[in-house]
Every structure is written in structure tokens, then in C-alpha cells.
C-alpha positions as CSV (number, residue, x, y, z in Angstrom):
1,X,70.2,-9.8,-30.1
2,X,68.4,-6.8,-31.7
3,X,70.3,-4.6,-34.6
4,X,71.0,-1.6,-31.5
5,X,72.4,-4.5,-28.9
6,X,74.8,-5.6,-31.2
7,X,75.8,-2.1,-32.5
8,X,76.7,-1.3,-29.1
9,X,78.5,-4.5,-27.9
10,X,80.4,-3.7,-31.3
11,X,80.9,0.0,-29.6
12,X,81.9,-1.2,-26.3
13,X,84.4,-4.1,-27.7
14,X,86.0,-1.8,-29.5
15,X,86.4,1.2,-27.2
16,X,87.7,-1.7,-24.3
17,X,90.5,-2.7,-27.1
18,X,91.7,0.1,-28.1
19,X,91.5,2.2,-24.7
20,X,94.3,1.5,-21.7
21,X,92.0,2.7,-19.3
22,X,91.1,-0.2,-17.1
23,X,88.0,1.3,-15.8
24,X,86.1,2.0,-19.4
25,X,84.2,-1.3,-18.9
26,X,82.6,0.3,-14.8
27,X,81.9,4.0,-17.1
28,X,80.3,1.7,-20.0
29,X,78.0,0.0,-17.6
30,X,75.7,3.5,-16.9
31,X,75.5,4.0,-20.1
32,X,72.5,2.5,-22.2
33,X,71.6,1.7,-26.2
34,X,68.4,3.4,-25.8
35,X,66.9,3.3,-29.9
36,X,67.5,4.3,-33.6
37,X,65.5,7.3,-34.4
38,X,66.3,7.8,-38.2
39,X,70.1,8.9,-38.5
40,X,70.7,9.0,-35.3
41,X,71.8,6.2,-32.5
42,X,70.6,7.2,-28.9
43,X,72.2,6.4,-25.6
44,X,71.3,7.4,-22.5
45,X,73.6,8.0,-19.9
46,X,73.2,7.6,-16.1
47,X,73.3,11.5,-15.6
48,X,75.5,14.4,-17.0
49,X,78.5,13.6,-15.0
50,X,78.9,10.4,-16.9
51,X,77.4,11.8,-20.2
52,X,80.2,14.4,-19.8
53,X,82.7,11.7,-19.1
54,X,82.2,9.7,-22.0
55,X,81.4,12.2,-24.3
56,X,85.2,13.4,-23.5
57,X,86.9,9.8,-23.2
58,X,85.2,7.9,-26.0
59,X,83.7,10.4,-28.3
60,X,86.1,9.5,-31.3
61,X,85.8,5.7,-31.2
62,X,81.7,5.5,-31.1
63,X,81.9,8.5,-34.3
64,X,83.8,6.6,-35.9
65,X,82.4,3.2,-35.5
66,X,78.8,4.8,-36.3
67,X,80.0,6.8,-39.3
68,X,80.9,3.2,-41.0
69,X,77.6,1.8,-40.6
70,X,75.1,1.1,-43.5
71,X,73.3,3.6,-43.6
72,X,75.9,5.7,-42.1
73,X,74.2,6.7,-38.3
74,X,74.6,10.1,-36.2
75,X,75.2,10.1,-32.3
76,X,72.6,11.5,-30.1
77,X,74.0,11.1,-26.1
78,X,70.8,11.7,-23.3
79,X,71.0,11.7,-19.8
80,X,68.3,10.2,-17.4
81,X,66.4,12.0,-15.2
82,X,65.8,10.8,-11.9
83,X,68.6,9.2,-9.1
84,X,71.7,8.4,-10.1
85,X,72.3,5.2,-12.3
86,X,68.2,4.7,-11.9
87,X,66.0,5.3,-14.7
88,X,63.6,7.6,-15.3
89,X,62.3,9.7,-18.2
90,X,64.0,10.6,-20.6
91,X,66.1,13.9,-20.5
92,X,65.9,15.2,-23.9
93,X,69.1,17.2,-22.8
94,X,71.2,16.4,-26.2
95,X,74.8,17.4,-26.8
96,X,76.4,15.9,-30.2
97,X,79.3,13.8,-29.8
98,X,82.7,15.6,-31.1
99,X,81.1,17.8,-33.0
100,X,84.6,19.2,-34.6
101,X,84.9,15.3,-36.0
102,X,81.8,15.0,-37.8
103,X,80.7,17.9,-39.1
104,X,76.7,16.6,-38.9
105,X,76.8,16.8,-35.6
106,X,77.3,20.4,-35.0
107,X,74.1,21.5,-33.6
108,X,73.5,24.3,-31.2
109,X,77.1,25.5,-31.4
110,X,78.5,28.6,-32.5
111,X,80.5,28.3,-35.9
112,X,84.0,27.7,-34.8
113,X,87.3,29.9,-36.1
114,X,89.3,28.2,-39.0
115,X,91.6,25.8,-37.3
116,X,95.1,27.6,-37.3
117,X,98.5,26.5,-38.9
118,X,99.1,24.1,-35.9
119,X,96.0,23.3,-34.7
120,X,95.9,19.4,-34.1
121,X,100.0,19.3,-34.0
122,X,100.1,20.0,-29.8
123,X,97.7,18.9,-27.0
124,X,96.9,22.5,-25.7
125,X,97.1,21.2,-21.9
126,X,100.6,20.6,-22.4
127,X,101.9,23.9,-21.5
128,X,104.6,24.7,-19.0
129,X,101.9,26.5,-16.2
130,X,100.6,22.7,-16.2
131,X,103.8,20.9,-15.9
132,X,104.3,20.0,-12.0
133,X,107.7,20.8,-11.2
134,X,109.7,18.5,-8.6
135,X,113.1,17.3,-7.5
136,X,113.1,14.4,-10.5
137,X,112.2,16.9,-13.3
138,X,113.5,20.1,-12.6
139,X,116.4,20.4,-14.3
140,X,114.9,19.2,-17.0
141,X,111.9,21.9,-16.9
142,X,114.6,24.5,-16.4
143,X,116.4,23.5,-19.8
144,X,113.0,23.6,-22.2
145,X,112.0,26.9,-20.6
146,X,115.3,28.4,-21.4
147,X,115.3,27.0,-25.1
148,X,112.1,28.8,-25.5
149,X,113.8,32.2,-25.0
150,X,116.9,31.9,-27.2
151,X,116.4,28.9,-29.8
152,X,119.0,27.1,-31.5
153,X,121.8,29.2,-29.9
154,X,121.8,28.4,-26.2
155,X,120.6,24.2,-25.4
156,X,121.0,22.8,-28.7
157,X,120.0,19.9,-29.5
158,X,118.3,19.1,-26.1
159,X,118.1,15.4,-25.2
160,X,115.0,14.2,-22.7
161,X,115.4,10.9,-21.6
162,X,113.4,8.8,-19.2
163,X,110.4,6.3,-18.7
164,X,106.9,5.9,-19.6
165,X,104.3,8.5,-18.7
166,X,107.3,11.4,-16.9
167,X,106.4,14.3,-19.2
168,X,108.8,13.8,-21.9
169,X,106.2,14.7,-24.3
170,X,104.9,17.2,-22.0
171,X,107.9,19.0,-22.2
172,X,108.1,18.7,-26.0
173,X,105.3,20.4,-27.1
174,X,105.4,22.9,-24.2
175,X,108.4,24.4,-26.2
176,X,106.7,24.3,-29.4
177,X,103.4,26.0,-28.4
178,X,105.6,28.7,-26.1
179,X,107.8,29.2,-29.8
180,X,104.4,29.7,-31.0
181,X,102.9,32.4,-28.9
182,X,106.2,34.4,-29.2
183,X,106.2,34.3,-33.0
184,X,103.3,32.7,-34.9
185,X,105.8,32.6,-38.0
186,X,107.3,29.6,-36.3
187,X,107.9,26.6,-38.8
188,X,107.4,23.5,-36.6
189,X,108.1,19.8,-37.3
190,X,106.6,17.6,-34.6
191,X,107.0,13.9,-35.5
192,X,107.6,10.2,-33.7
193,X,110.8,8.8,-34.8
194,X,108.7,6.2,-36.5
195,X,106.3,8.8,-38.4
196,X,109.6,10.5,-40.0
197,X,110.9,6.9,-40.9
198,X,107.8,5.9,-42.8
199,X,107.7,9.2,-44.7
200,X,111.5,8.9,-45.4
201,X,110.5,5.3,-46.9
202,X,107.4,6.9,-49.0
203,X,109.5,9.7,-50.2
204,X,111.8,7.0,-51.6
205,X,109.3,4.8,-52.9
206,X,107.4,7.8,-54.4
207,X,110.6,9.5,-55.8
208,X,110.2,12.5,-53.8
209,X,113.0,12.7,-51.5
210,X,114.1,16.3,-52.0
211,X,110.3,17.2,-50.9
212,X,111.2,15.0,-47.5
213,X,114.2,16.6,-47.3
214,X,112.4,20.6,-47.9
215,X,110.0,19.7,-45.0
216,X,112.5,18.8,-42.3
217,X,115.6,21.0,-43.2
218,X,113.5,24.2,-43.6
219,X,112.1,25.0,-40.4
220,X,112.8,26.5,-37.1
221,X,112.3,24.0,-34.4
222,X,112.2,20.2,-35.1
223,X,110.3,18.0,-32.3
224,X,111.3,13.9,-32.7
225,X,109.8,11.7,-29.6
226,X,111.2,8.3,-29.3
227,X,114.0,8.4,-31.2
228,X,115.4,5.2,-29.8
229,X,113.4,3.5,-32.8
230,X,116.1,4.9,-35.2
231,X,117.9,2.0,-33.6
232,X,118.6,-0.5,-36.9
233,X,117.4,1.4,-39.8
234,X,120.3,2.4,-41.2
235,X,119.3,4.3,-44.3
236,X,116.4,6.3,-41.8
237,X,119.6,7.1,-39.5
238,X,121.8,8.3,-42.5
239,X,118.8,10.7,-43.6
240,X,118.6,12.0,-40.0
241,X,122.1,12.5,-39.8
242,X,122.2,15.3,-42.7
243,X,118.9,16.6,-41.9
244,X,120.7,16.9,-38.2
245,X,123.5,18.6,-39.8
246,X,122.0,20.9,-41.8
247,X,119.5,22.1,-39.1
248,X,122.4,22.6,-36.1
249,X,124.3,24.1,-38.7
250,X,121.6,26.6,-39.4
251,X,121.1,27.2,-35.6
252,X,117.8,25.4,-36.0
253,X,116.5,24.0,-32.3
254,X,116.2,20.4,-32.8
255,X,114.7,18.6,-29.6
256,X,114.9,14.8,-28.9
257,X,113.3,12.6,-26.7
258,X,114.0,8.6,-25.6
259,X,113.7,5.9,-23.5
260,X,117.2,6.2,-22.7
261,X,120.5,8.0,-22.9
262,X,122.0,8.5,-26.4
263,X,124.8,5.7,-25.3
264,X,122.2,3.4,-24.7
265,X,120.0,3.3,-27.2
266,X,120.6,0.0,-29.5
267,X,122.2,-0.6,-33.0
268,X,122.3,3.4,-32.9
269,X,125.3,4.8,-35.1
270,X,128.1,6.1,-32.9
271,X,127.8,9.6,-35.3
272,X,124.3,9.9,-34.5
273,X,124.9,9.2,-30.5
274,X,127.8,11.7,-30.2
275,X,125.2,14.1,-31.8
276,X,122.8,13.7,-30.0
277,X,124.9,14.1,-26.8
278,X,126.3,17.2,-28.0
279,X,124.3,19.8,-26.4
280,X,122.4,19.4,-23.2
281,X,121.1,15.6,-22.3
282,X,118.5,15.4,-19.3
283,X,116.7,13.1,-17.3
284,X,113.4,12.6,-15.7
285,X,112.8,10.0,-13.1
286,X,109.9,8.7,-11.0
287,X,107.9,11.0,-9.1
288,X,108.6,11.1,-5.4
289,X,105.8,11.3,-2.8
290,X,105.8,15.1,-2.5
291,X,105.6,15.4,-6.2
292,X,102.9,13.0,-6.6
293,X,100.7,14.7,-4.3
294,X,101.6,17.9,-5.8
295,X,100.2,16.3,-9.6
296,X,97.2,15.2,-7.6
297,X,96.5,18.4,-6.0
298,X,97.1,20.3,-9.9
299,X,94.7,17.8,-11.6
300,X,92.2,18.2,-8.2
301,X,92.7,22.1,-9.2
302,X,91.8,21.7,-12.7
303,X,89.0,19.7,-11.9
304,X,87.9,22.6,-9.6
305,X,86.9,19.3,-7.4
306,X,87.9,19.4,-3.6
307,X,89.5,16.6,-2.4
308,X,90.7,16.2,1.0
309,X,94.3,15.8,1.8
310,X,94.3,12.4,3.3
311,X,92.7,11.1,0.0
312,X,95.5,13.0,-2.0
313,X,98.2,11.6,0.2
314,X,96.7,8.1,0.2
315,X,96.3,8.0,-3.5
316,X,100.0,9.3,-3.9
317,X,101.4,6.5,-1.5
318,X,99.3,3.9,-3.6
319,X,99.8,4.9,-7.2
320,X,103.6,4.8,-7.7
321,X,104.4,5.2,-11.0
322,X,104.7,7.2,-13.8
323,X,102.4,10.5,-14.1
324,X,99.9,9.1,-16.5
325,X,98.7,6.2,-14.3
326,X,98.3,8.8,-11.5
327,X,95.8,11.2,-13.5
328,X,94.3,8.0,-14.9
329,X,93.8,6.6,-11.6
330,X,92.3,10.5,-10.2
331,X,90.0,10.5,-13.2
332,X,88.7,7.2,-12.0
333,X,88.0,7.8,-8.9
334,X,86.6,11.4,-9.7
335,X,84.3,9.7,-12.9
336,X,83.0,7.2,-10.3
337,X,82.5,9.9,-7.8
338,X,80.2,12.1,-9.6
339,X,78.4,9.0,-11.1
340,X,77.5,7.2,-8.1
341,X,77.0,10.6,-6.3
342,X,79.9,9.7,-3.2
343,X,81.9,12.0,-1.4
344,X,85.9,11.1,-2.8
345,X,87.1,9.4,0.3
346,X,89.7,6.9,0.9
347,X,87.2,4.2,1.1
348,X,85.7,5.2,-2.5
349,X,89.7,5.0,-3.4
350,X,89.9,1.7,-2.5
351,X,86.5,0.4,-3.9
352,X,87.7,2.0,-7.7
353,X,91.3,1.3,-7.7
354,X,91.3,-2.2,-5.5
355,X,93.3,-3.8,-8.7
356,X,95.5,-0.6,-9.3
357,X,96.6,0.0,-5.9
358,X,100.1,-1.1,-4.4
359,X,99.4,-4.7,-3.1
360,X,102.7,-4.6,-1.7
361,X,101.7,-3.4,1.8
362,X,103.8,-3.8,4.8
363,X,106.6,-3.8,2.1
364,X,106.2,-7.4,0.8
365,X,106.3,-7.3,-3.0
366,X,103.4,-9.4,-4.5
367,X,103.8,-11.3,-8.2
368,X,100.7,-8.8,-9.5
369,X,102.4,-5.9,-8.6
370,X,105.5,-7.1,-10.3
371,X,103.9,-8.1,-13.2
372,X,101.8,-4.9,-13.0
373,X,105.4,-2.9,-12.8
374,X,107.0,-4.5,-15.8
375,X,104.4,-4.1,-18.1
376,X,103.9,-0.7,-17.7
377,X,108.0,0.1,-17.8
378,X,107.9,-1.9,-21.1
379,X,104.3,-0.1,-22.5
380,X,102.9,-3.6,-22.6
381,X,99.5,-4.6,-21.2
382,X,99.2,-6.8,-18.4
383,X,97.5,-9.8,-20.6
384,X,100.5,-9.2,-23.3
385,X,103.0,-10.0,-21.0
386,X,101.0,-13.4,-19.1
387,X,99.9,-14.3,-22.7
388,X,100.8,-17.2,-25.1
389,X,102.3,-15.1,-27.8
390,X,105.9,-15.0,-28.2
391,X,106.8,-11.8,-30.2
392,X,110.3,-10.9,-29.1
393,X,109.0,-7.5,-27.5
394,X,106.9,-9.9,-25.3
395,X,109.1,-12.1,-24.6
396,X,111.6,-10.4,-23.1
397,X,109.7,-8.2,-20.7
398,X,108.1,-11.9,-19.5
399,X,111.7,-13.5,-18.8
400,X,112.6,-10.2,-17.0
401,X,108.8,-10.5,-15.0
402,X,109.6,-13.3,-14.2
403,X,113.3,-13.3,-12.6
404,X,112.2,-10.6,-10.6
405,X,109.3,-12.8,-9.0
406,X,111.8,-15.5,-8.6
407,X,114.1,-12.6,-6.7
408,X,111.4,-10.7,-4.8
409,X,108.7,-13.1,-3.6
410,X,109.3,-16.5,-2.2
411,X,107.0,-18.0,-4.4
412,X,107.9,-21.6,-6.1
413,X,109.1,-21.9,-9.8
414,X,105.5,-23.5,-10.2
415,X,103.7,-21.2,-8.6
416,X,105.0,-18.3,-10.4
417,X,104.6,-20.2,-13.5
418,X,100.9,-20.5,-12.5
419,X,100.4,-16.6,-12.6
420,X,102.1,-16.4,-15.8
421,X,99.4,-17.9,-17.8
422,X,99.5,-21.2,-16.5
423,X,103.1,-21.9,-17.6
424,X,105.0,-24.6,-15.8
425,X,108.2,-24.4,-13.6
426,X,110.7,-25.4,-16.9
427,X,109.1,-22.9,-18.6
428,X,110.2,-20.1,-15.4
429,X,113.7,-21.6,-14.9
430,X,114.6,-21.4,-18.9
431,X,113.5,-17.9,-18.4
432,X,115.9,-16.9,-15.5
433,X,119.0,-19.0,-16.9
434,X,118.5,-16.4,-19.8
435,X,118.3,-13.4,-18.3
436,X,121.3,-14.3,-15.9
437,X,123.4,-15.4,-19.1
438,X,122.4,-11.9,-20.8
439,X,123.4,-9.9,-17.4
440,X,126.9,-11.2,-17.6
441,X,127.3,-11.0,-21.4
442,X,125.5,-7.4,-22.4
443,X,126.1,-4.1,-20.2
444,X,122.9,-2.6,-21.9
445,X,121.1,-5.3,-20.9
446,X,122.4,-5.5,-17.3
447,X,121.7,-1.7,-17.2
448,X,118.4,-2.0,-18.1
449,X,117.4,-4.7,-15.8
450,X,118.4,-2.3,-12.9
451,X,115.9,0.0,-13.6
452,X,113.2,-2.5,-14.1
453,X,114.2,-3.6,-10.6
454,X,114.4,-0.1,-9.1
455,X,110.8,0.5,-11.0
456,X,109.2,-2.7,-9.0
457,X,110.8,-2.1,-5.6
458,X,108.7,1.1,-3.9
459,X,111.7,1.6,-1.5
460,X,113.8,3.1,-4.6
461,X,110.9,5.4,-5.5
């Protein structure tokens, strides 16, 4: 294999491990290692739709992977001219890969502003004008709008609970960025629950705790996603709890977000719970079919792509879940659209996202879709969950997995030990005798397994 093969199989094997997107091997495919032409390593993409695409999707992955090579190499992404996915000479139509990354790769563009205070703190498409408002999240859309126009007096704190990929974090950083545009002045703090426990741990370790304490007690608005990770660490929790104080005290917003309610979340300290409850606690659930179609007609929008409404509807009967698998599953079939030159249709629907789509049809719930269901309410990959290891945040979401097979489908112990990496029927029934025993003995537990089961079963979307 030839020095550029192996460069780019090193590319491609790390962009497939580190992305979610099930579809970055098809986008991969029509794109080429073409050669190294001093600094820089050329690859030619099947047109500009799909040099567009992955200049977008995988820009920071192949920088990064080329600015550790010996000698360190530049990126230099060409289309092909000629039919789609055919080749044909070259296109010396060059655009640098994320140029605001590596610097060297700023050519042909006009010098950019100095980055403001929070550039790189907020995803600028999470705004409320792109938030889709629906039945399952309005209440809590109502809440953030209103903390944004009297802060720390009227919601406070605000508590947004609900699954994976329903706009928790949407919602966040909406605030923050409106708090912005109305004063610029705004001192932010926008961490992850486990980002403000490992600085508590370094400001310990590096005898600078009053600095830890300066940055979060003396600003304006504090942002903490997933703070159901608190759950445990006791000394993180007793930190939080002054900050907490000293903020609410100060009529400082403080906004939370979790998996679940503030009674719910595990090993966290009854103080910290009642706190958390104090203000306003909201909810967002699943998207129902109106709302789903009304994401995919917004992204559609943005895309400024037209896309019949039969395809809309079809995708948001087939694509269930949370928010995030729907635009995933639109940018799909919109990438493959534009690369293979096809109209969107249902039939391109089904030829993209034949492995995404509900398999459930007529109502009968399949063991995929199951398995499909509870790894994404977990945040687990499929091959986690029907893998050999046996971490304990794997091994729960497997027992539950697989109870639910044994409820919904009428398959045998051995059979659904078969689609759970081969494991045989002992292996299934241990599994459901333990999550029966923990549904009589733990509430938390019981409560949680209803929502996994209302998450697989489309007739309680």
C-alpha cells in the first residue's frame, strides 16, 4: 500500500470512529487520495456537492490527522470534472479545509475580524428563530424566551429535563447568545457538568481554588448541561452548592439541564435537588408527527432544497426519535441526493436510510429496532450495546435491550441471544431475572424502564 493509501485509510478509520454518522463510510466512498504535491495532501471529490459536504462534516478530523504527520502536510480538497462520481480531469477548483483551524490554509479569503469574547462558547445556529416549536416543547421554549428578558429575577434557576437529541442544549445556548445581543457586557459561564468537575479537581490539585471559585460566582448567567453527572461526587456537589448559593443570592440566572427530573437524578444530595427544583422545572418529550414534519420542512428551508411533502411526511413517519437523528437522517438523504444527482423521493429515502428506517411496519416491533431504540436513549452505539464488553454503562442498557425483546417480539431466549452478539439463551434469561428483581426493588429504576419502553413502542410517540 503506497505512503498516500495508507494516509487516507488512516483518515477514513479515524473519521468512521469518531463520527456517529452512520453514513460517513457512503460520503467517504466519492472521495479520492489523489497525490502529495509538496505540503499539501490532494483529494478529489466526486463534485462540489460532496466537496462541500465533507469539507463541512470532516474538516477538523483530516486537519488534524495531517497536521501530525512527519513532515507536517496541508489539505488541498478538488473536485472532478465530468458526471457525477465519474472521473475526469482534474478541477483545479481548490478551497482549503477549515481554514479558521489552521492558519496555513487561509488562501483566497478575506482576513477575518478578531474572534469576539464568546466566539467558540455557542453554536450560532442555536438561536430561538431556529428552534421548532411543538406541543412537546413549548412550554419549555416559552420559559427560556422569557428568562432572556428579565434574568435572574423572573424563572430562576430554570431546570430542562428530557432525552437525547430534544433541544436541551438548543435551548441553553439560545438564552446565552440572546443575553448577548441585548448586552455584550454579559459575563457567561457555559460548561458540562463534567467540565466544571474536572476544573474543581485542578483548582484543588493546583491550589487555586479561590480562582475556580472567582470564575463561576462572578458572572451573570451560568449554563451547566448534564448535571445528572454531579450524581456521586460529593465534594464537586458541595462546591456547586455555594457557588449555587452565592449566584441565586446575587439574582444571577443559573440554567440547568438533565436527563431527568431533579428527584431523579442518582446519589444527588437532597440540598442540591430541592435547589434545583426551586424555580421553574420543564420538560421536553418526543417529537410528534406534526412536529417532526415541521423540523423537516425548517432544515428543507435552510437548505433552500425543495422537497416534496410526501417525502417530508414519509421521512417523519420513519424517523421517530429524537431531533438529532431526524436532521442526520435529512442530511443523508440530501448529501446523497446532490452526489448521485437524484431527485429526493421516497424511493431515494428508502435506498439511504434502509437500516435507519422503522422496521416495525404494520406495527410489529422488530429486535433491530429495539436494539436501535435503546441505544440511542442510553447515547450508546449499536455495536456497544451487542458487544462483549461489560462496562456497567453497557451492561445495563443490554439487560434492559434485551427484556424488552423478550416483551415485544415473540422471538426465543436463543434467538434473541443470537442478535445480541451471539450470546446464548442463559446469558438472556440472567438478564431479565435482573431487571425484573430491580423493577420491584428500585422506583428509579422501574421509572426509568418506562420510558425506555415508551421510547421503543411508536404507538406512545
Amino acid at each position: 500500500m503506497s505512503s498516500i493509501d495508507t494516509l487516507w485509510s488512516k483518515i477514513t478509520d479515524e473519521i468512521k470512529s469518531n463520527e456517529s454518522d452512520k453514513f460517513a463510510k457512503m460520503f467517504l466512498s466519492y472521495v479520492t487520495p489523489s497525490a502529495i504535491e509538496g505540503d499539501e495532501f490532494v483529494m478529489e471529490a466526486a463534485n462540489g456537492f460532496c466537496r462541500d459536504y465533507v469539507e463541512q462534516r470532516y474538516s477538523k478530523l483530516i486537519c488534524r490527522i495531517l497536521s501530525n504527520q512527519q513532515p507536517a502536510l496541508k489539505c488541498k480538497l478538488v473536485t472532478r470534472a465530468g458526471k457525477t462520481g465519474q472521473p475526469g480531469a482534474e478541477s483545479k477548483i481548490t478551497q482549503p479545509v477549515l481554514p479558521t483551524i489552521v492558519s496555513e490554509l487561509i488562501v483566497e479569503k478575506p482576513a477575518k475580524p478578531a474572534p469576539g469574547k464568546y466566539d467558540g462558547m455557542f453554536n450560532s445556529k442555536y438561536t430561538f428563530d431556529s428552534f421548532v416549536v411543538g406541543k412537546s416543547n413549548q412550554f419549555a421554549y416559552a420559559v427560556c424566551q422569557s428568562v432572556t428578558r428579565n434574568p435572574g429575577n423572573l424563572h430562576n434557576p430554570v431546570f430542562i429535563y428530557g432525552g437525547v437529541g430534544l433541544g436541551k442544549t438548543h435551548l441553553m445556548q439560545a438564552i446565552g447568545q440572546e443575553l448577548i445581543k441585548v448586552n455584550p457586557k454579559t459575563r457567561i459561564a457555559y460548561v458540562s457538568s463534567e467540565t466544571f468537575t474536572n476544573e474543581f479537581i485542578d483548582s484543588l490539585k493546583d491550589k487555586k481554588a479561590e480562582a475556580f471559585r472567582a470564575k463561576y460566582r462572578k458572572i451573570d448567567l451560568l449554563l451547566i448541561d448534564d448535571v445528572q453527572f454531579f450524581g456521586g461526587k460529593e465534594q464537586t456537589q458541595e462546591e456547586f452548592f455555594h457557588t449555587f448559593n452565592e449566584l441565586f443570592q446575587q439574582r444571577k440566572q443559573i440554567v440547568l439541564t438533565s436527563d431527568s427530573p431533579p428527584d431523579k437524578i442518582q446519589r444527588l444530595e437532597e440540598r442540591l435537588a430541592s435547589r434545583f427544583a426551586m424555580g421553574v422545572v420543564v420538560d421536553i418529550q418526543q417529537p410528534d408527527l406534526e412536529m417532526r414534519a415541521a423540523i423537516l420542512k425548517k432544515f428543507a428551508s435552510k437548505s433552500m432544497v425543495e422537497v416534496p411533502d410526501d417525502v417530508i411526511m414519509y421521512l417523519a413517519q420513519g424517523v421517530v426519535s429524537h431531533v438529532r437523528a431526524l436532521e442526520g437522517a435529512f442530511n443523508s438523504v440530501l448529501a446523497f441526493a446532490g452526489i448521485m444527482g437524484k431527485p429526493i423521493s421516497k424511493d431515494l429515502v428508502d435506498q439511504v436510510l434502509k437500516d435507519l428506517l422503522r422496521e416495525n411496519s404494520g406495527g410489529k416491533i422488530s429486535i433491530p429496532w429495539i436494539q436501535k431504540r435503546v441505544a440511542e436513549f442510553y447515547d450508546i452505539s449499536e455495536d456497544e450495546l451487542n458487544g462483549k464488553r461489560r462496562s456497567q454503562n453497557l451492561v445495563l442498557p443490554r439487560q434492559v435491550a434485551m427484556r424488552l425483546c423478550q416483551i415485544f417480539t415473540d422471538a426465543s431466549l436463543n434467538q434473541i441471544g443470537e442478535r445480541f452478539g451471539g450470546r446464548d439463551h442463559t446469558t438472556v434469561m440472567h438478564a431479565c431475572d435482573k431487571v425484573n428483581k430491580k423493577l420491584k426493588q428500585e422506583k428509579d429504576f422501574h421509572d426509568e424502564f418506562e420510558r425506555v419502553k415508551r421510547f421503543v413502542d411508536p404507538d406512545k410517540q
